[in-house]
C-alpha positions, 0 to 999 in steps of 0.5 A: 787610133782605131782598129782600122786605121792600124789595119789598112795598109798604105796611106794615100801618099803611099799609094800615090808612090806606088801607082807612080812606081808600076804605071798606074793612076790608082788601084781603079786602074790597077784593077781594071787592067789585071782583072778580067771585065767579065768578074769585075764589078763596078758596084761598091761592096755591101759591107758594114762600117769599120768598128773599134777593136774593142767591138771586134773582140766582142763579136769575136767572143760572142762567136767563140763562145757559141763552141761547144768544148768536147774531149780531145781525141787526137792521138788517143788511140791505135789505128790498125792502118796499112802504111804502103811500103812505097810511102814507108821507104820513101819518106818514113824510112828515107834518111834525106827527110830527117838529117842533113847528110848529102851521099856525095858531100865527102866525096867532094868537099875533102881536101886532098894533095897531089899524092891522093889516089883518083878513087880518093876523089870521086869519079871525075871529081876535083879535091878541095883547095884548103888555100884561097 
């Protein structure tokens, strides 16, 4: 099977399924309808044929060995930057970001009996029923 084949998406019966689906005749008419006129164009592309996959790992080798390797230097080093405290204690120092504690989920998610004081609740808060 070649690269193309693999890689196209829907098969005609498909297409045909899904024009029917959302009211179209063909993907023409789906284009025609969701594209404005003043960017559509009727004119086919200019693009090469389809080659094999094996031609495509050529030509994708040929790219890459065009690269030049040099040293990393991702995290090698200090840089004496200012973080704005804004920054620092809404998201660095901000305990939402790194752990799944919500501030009220105790409050009302515990259970608790007719004898449990209101303050045990929450202001205006119901106590959990341990019974379906």
């Amino acid at each position: 099977m070649h690269f193309e084949a693999r890689h196209t998406g829907p098969d005609a019966q498909e297409r045909a399924q899904i024009s029917r689906v959302i009211g179209v005749r063909d993907n023409d008419d789906l284009a025609r309808q969701v594209v404005p006129a003043s960017i559509l164009t009727n004119e086919p592309l200019d693009l090469p044929g389809a080659v094999s996959e094996t031609e495509v790992l050529q030509l994708l080798g040929n790219i890459a060995a065009r690269n030049t390797v040099r040293r990393a230097m991702i995290g090698t080093g200090y840089y004496g930057t200012i973080t704005p405290p804004v920054v620092l204690r809404n998201v660095l120092e901000n305990p939402a970001w790194y752990t799944a504690y919500t501030p009220y989920s105790s409050l009302t998610t515990r259970p608790c009996g007719p004898s449990s004081p209101p303050q045990a609740r929450g202001a205006g808060q119901a106590c959990a029923s341990l019974t379906p």
